[in-house]
N, C-alpha and C positions, 0 to 999 in steps of 0.2 A: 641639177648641177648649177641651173642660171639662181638659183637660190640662195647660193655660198657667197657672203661676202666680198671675198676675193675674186672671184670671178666677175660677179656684178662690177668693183670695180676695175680689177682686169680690161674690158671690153670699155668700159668708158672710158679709161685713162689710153685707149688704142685708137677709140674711135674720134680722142679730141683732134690732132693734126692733121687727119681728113675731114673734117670739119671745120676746122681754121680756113685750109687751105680755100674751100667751097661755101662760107658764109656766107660771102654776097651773093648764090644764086639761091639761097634759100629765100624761102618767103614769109609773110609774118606766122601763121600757123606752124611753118615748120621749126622758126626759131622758136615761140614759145614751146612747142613738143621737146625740144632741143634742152631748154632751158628747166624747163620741168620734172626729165630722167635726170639732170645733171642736180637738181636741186632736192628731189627724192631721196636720193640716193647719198645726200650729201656729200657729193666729191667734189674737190677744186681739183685738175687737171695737173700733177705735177711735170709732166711733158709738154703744156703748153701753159706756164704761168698767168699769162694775160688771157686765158681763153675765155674766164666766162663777164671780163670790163669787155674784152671784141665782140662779143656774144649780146652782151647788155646795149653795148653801141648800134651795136645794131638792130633788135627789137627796137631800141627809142626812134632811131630811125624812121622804122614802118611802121610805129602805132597812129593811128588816126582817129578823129571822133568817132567817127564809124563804127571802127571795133567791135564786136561783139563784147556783153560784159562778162563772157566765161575766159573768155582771152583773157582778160585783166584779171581776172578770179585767179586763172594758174598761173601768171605771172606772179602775182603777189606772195601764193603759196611758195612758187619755189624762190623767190628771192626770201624768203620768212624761213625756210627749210636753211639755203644756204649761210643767210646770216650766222643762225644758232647752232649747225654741225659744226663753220669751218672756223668760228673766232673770228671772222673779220672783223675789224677798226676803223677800215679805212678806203677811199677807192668807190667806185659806184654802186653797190651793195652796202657799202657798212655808212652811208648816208642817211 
C-alpha cells in the first residue's frame, strides 16, 4: 500500500502542517531526514505552500562546519530531486 503513489503522497501532503507547526524543535539530522522523504518523493506540500523555503531556513540555520559530509550529500540530493520533480524557478531551491 505505502508503494502507490498516492498514498506516498497522501501522508506527506498530511504530515506537512505537523511539521510546520514543530520545525523549530527539530534538529539538523532530523530536518535533513525531513527534507530528503520530501525531496524523494518529489512533493511540494500543497497544504503548506511555504513548507519546504521554512524547511530550507531552517537546515541553513543548523548547518555547521562540523557537519558530517553525508548531511550535505542528502541535502544536495533532495534539493537536486526537488528542483527537477517540482519546476521550480524561483525561491531558495530554484537558486
Amino acid at each position: 500500500m505505502c508503494n502507490h503513489p498516492r498514498t506516498r503522497r497522501g501522508v506527506l501532503e498530511a504530515l506537512a502542517p505537523l511539521l510546520m507547526s514543530r520545525m523549530h524543535t527539530l534538529n539538523v539530522s532530523e530536518l535533513v531526514v525531513v527534507l530528503w522523504s520530501y525531496g524523494i518523493f518529489q512533493h511540494r506540500p500543497q497544504s503548506e505552500p511555504r513548507f519546504l523555503d521554512a524547511l530550507s531556513a531552517a537546515l541553513v540555520a543548523q548547518l555547521r562546519p562540523g557537519t558530517y559530509t553525508q548531511t550535505y550529500s542528502l541535502v544536495i540530493k533532495a534539493y537536486a530531486n526537488l528542483r527537477c520533480g517540482c519546476g521550480w524557478t524561483t525561491g531558495v531551491l530554484g537558486q
